[in-house]
C-alpha positions in Angstrom: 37.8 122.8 10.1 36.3 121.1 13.3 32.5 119.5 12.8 29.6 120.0 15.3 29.7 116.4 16.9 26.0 117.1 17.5 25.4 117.3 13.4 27.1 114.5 13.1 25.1 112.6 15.6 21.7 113.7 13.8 23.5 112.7 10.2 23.8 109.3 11.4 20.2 108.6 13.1 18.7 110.1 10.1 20.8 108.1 7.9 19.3 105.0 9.5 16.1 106.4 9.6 16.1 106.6 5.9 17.7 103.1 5.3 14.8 102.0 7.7 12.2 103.4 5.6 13.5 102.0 2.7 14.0 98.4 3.9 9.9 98.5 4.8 8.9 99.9 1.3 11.0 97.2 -0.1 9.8 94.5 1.9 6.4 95.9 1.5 7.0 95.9 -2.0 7.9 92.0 -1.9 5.2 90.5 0.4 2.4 93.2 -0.4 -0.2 94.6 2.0 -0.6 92.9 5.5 -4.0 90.5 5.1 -6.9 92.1 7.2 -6.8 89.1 10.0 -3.8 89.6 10.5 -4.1 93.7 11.5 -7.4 92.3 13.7 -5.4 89.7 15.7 -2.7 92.6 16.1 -5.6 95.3 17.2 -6.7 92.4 19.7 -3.4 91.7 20.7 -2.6 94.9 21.8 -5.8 96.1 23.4 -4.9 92.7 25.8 -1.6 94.0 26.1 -2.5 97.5 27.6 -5.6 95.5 29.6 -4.1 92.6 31.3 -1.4 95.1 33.2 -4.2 97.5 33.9 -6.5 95.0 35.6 -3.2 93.5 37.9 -2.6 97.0 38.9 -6.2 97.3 40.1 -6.2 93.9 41.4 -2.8 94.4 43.5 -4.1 97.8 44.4 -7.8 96.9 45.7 -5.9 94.1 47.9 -3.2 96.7 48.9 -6.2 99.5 50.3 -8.0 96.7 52.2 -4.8 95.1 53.8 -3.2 98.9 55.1 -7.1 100.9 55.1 -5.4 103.7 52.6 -8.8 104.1 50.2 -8.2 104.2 46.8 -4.1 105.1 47.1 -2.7 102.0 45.6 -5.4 101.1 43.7 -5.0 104.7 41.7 -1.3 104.1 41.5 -1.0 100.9 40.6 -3.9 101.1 37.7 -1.8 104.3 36.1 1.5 102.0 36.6 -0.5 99.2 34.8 -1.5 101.4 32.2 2.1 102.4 31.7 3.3 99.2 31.5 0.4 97.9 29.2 1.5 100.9 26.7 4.9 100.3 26.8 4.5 96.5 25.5 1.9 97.4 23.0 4.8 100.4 21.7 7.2 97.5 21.8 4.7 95.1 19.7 4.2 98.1 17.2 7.7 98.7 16.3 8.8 95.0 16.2 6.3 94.5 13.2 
């Protein structure tokens, strides 16, 4: 009997996803609750995370429009690409606690 290599695939990620979940409620279990500073300083951390990128973008942008004359063009662009970048670290600095 030949098995569904897709199956398999989803066995195995949800296998880990399970191990994962059990390694945080036992290390949860261990070191207890995270103390409240520490969830401020990461709220604070990631809101400069998703800002610092955001304002570059509309730094580089604003100095791109008044160098070529093109309006708003790069500054729109390169806010959003910002933004993107900014949300991508602060996803990063999620899952790595």
């Amino acid at each position: 009997m030949m098995t569904d290599p897709d199956n398999d695939r989803t066995y195995i990620e949800l296998s880990k996803a399970v191990q994962h979940r059990k390694r945080r409620d036992d290390e949860w279990a261990r070191s207890g609750e995270r103390p409240l500073w520490r969830n401020l300083s990461m709220i604070g951390a990631l809101g400069w995370l998703i800002v610092v990128p955001t304002l570059l973008g509309a730094l580089a942008g604003g100095w791109l429009d008044r160098k070529l004359g093109s309006g708003i063009f790069w500054s729109g662009a390169l806010i959003m690409v910002g933004a993107a970048i900014g949300g991508i670290l602060a996803w990063q600095r999620v899952r790595s606690e």
